[in-house]
Each structure stands twice: as C-alpha cells, then as structure tokens.
C-alpha positions as CSV (number, residue, x, y, z in Angstrom):
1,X,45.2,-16.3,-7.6
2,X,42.0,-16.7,-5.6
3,X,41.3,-13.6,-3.4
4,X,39.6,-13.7,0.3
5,X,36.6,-12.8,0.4
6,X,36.0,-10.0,2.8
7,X,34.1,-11.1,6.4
8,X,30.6,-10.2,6.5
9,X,29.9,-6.4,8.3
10,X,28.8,-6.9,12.1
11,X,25.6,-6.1,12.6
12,X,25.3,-2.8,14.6
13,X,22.4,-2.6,17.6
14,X,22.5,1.2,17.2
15,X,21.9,0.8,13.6
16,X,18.7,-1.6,13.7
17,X,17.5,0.6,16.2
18,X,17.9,3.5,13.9
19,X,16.4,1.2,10.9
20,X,12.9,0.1,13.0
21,X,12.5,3.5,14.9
22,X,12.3,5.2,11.3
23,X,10.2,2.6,9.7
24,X,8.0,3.1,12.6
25,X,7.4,6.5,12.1
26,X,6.7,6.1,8.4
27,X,4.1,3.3,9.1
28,X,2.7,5.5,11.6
29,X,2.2,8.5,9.0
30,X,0.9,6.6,6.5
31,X,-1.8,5.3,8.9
32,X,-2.9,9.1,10.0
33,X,-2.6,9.6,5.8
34,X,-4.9,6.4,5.4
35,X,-7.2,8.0,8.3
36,X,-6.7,11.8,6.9
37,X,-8.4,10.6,3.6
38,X,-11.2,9.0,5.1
39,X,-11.8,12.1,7.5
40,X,-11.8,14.1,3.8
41,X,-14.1,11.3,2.3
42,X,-11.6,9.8,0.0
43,X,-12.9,6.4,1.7
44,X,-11.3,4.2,-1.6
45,X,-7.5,5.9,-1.2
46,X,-8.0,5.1,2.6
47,X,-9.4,1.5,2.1
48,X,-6.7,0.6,-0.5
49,X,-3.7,2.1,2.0
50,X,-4.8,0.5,4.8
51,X,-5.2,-2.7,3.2
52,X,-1.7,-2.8,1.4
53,X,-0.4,-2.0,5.2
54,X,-2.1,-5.2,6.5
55,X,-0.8,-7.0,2.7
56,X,2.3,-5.7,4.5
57,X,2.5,-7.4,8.0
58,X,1.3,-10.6,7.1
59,X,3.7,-10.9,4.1
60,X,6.6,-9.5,5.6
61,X,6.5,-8.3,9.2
62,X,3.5,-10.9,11.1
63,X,6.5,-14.0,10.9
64,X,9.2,-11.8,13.1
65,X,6.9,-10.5,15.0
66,X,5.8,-14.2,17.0
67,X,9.2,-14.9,17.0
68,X,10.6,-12.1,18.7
69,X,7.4,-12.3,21.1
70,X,8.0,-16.2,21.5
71,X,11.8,-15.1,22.0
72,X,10.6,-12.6,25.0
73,X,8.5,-15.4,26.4
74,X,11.1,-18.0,26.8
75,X,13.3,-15.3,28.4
76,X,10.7,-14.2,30.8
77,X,10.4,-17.7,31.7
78,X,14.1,-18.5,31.9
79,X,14.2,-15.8,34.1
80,X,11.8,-16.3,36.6
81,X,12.6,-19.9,37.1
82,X,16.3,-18.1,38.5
83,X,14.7,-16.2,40.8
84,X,14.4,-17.7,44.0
C-alpha cells in the first residue's frame, strides 16, 4: 500500500525572521574580523575574507536581494496609486 506523503511544513514569519536576524549578525562579525585583521596588519586574511563575503552575495544573496527590492517597489507604487 502506497502511503501519503506528509504536506510540506508552513513556513513560519517568526522563524525567517529569527534565520536572517542571526545571519546578519554573523556577516556583520565577520566583517569587524575582516577589518580587525587589517587594523593588526594581517592585510592577506582580511583581503581573502572580505573577498569570499562579496564571492558570497553575488553567488547567493545579490539575486534575492533585487527581487525583494523590485517586490517593495511595485508595492510602493500599488500603493500610492490608492491613495487619493
């Protein structure tokens, strides 16, 4: 017999919340690593973090990011053309 598969989780707002607030702080204390080893003169550790952060956002985070500021875009305009 053939069982049901299960329906997907929903997703949870509170939960991606949680998810990008703590990614946000680790990017952001990696960067004051990257900028804490050039202060010490470790100018190569610091060139080679900060350039896998940017290998970072353009592979992975640079295609969400236009869409969710294309997304904010069309909704300021939607809402703007309400307004009387």
């Amino acid at each position: 017999m053939p069982s049901k598969a299960s329906p997907p989780p929903k997703k949870s707002p509170l939960g991606d919340t949680i998810f990008a607030i703590v990614h946000l702080i680790l990017l952001i204390a990696i960067v004051v690593y990257a900028v804490v080893s050039l202060i010490l003169g470790n100018a190569r550790r610091s060139a080679v973090i900060l350039g896998c952060l940017v290998l970072y956002y353009v592979l992975v985070l640079h295609k969400p990011v236009f869409k969710e500021i294309e997304r904010r875009r069309a909704k300021k305009i939607r809402g703007s053309k309400r307004q009387p």
